[in-house]
C-alpha positions as CSV (number, residue, x, y, z in Angstrom):
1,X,0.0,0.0,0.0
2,X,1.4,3.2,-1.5
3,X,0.9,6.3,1.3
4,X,1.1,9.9,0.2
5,X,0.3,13.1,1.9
6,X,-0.3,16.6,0.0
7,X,-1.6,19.6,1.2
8,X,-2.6,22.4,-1.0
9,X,-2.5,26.0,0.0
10,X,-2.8,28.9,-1.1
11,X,0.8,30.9,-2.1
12,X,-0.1,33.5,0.8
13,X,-0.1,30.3,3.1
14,X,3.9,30.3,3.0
15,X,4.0,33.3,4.3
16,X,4.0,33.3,8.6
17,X,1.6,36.4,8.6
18,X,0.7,37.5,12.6
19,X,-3.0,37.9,10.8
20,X,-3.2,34.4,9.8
21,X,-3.5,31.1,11.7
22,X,-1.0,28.5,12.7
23,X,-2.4,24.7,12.8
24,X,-0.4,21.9,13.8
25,X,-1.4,18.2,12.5
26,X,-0.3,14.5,13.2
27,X,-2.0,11.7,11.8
28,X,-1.9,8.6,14.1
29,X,-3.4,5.1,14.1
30,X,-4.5,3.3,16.8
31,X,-4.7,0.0,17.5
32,X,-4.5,-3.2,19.8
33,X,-1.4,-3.8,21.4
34,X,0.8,-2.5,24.3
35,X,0.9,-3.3,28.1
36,X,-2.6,-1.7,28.0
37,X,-4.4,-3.5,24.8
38,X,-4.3,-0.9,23.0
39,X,-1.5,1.6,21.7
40,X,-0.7,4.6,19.1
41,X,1.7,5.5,16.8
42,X,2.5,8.6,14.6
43,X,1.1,7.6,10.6
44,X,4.2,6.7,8.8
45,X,5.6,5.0,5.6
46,X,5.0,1.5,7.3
47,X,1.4,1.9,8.2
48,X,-0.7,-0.8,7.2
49,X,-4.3,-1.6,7.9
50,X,-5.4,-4.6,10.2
51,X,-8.2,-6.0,12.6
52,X,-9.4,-3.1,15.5
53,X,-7.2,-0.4,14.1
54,X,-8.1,3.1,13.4
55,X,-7.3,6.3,11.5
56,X,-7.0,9.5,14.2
57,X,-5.5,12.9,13.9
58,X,-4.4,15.1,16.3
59,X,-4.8,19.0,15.5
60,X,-4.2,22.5,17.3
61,X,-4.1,26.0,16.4
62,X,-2.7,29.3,17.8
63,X,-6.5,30.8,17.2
64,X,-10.0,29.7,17.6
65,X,-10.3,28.4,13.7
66,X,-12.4,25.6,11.9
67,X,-11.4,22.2,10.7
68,X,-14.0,20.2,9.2
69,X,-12.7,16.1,7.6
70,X,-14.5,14.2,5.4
71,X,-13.5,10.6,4.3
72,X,-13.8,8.9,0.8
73,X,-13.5,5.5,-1.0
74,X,-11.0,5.4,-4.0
75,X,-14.5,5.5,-6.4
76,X,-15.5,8.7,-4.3
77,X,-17.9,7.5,-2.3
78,X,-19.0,8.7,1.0
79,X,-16.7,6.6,3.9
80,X,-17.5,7.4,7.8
81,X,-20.4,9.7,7.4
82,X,-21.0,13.8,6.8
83,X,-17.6,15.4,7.7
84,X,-16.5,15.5,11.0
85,X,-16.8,19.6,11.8
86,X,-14.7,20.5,15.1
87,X,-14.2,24.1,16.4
88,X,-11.0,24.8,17.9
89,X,-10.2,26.6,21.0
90,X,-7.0,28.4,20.9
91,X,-3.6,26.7,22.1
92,X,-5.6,23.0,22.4
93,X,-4.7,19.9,21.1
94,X,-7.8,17.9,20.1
95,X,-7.8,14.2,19.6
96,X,-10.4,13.7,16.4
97,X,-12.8,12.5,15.2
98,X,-15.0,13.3,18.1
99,X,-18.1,11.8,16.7
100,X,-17.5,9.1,14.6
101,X,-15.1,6.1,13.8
102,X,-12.7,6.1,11.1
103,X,-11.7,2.2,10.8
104,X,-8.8,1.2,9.2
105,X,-8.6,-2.0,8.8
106,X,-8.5,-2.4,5.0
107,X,-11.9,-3.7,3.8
108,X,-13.5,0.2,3.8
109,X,-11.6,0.9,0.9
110,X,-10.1,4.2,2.1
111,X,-8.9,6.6,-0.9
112,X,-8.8,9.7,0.8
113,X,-9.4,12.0,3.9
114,X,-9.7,15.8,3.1
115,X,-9.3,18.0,5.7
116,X,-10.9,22.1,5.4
117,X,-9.4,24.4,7.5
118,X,-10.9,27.9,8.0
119,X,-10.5,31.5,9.6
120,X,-14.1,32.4,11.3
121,X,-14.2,34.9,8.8
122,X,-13.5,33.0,5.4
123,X,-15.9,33.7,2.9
124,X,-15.3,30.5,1.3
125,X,-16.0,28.5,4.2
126,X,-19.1,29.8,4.0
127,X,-19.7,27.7,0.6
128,X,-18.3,24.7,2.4
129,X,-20.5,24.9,5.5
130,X,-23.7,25.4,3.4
131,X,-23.3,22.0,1.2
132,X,-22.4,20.6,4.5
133,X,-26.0,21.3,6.5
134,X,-27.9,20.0,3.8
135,X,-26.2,16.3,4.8
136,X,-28.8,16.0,7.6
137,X,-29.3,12.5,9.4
138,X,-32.0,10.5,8.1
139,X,-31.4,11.7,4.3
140,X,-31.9,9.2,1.7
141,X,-28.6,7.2,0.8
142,X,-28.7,8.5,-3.0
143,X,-29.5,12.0,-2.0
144,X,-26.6,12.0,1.2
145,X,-24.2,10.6,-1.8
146,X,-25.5,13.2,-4.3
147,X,-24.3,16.1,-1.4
148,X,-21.1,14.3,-0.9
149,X,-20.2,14.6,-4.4
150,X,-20.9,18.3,-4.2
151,X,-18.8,18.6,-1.3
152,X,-15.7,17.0,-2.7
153,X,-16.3,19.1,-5.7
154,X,-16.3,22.0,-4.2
155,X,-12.7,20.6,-1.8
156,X,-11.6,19.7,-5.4
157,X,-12.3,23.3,-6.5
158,X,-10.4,24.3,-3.6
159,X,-7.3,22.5,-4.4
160,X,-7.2,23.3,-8.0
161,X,-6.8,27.1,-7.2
162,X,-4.1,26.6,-5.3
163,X,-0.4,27.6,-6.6
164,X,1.4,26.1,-3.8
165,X,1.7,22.4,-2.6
166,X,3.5,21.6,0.8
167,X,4.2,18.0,1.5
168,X,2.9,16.6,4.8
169,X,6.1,15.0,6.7
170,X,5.7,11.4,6.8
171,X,8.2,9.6,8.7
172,X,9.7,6.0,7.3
173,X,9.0,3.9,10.6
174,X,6.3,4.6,13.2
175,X,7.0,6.3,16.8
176,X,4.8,5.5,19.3
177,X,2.7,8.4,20.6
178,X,2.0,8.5,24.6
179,X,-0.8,11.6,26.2
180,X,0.0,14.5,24.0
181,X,-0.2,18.2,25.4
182,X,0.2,21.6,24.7
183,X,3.8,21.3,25.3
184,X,5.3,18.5,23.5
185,X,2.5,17.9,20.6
186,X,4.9,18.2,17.6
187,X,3.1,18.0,14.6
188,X,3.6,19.6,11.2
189,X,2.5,23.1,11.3
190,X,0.5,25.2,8.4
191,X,-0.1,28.5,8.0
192,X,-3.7,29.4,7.1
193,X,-4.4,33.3,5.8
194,X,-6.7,35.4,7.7
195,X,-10.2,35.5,6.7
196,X,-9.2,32.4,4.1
197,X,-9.5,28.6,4.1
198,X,-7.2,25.6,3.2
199,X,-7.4,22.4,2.0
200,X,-5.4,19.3,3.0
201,X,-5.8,16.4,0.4
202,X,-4.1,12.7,2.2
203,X,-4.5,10.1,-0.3
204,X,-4.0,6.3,0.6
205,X,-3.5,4.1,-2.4
């Protein structure tokens, strides 16, 4: 199984503006094991799939911000339900998804996870958020589909107008991962302009 991590942001993203937002991510998978039946390790170039293992990933920001995932199957279907929207509080690391269960284990087919990451004030988010409330519970399978294809349209849309792509830091063999805090959580950090949002596009092929 072939791993690769993009992100796609916008050229302003480079740039370490006191306006904008600061987000630091680290994708872990959890699963049986350890003195305590069950352990964690940081997502690396040896991940693999297997029985009781799942897909997490830790986030924090330097300002209250938005981060909303959404998984998909390699034929774009709709994998774990509507996207997982989380609002963050400033300076706290958040252990997601909160709501749901994102297996990995090998038999849901995982193609991608796409993560949107937004200042309060984005504009664009606002396009997001709206194709996301119309995925309400209880919606017909065909219909919840139909809006998921409009979501990852619009996340495709996203990435295609982007000039700059930063490669998310994948390391060749795992290292386990104990309680994270504030102080020691040391995942990649990305810059997201004020009053903009950015995409994060981790394929899994």
């Amino acid at each position: 199984m072939k791993i690769f991590f993009l992100s796609l942001l916008g050229a302003a993203a480079l740039c370490a503006q006191q306006s904008g937002t600061e987000l630091k991510m680290q994708w872990v998978v959890r699963g049986p094991g350890g003195k305590t039946g069950s352990k964690q390790e940081e997502f690396s170039k040896q991940a693999k799939p297997g029985p009781g293992k799942e897909l997490r990933v830790l986030v924090m920001a330097n300002k209250d911000c938005t981060v909303s995932f959404t998984g998909f199957t390699h034929d774009g279907q709709l994998l774990y339900g509507p996207p997982e929207t989380v609002q963050l509080t400033a300076n706290v690391v958040k252990d997601l998804p909160a709501s749901a269960k994102w297996t990995f284990e090998g038999e849901e087919k995982l193609g991608e996870m796409d993560a949107v990451i937004a200042d309060p004030a984005s504009p664009e988010y606002k396009q997001y958020a709206a194709l996301v409330a119309k995925m309400k519970p209880g919606l017909p399978a065909d219909l919840l589909q139909a809006q998921a294809g409009a979501v990852r349209e619009w996340i495709d849309g996203q990435l295609r107008s982007r000039t700059t792509a930063i490669d998310y830091t994948v390391k060749d063999n795992p290292g386990e991962i104990g309680g994270v805090i504030r102080g020691d959580f040391k995942g990649q950090s990305m810059m997201v302009p004020a009053q903009k949002t950015s995409v994060v596009r981790i394929r899994i092929q």
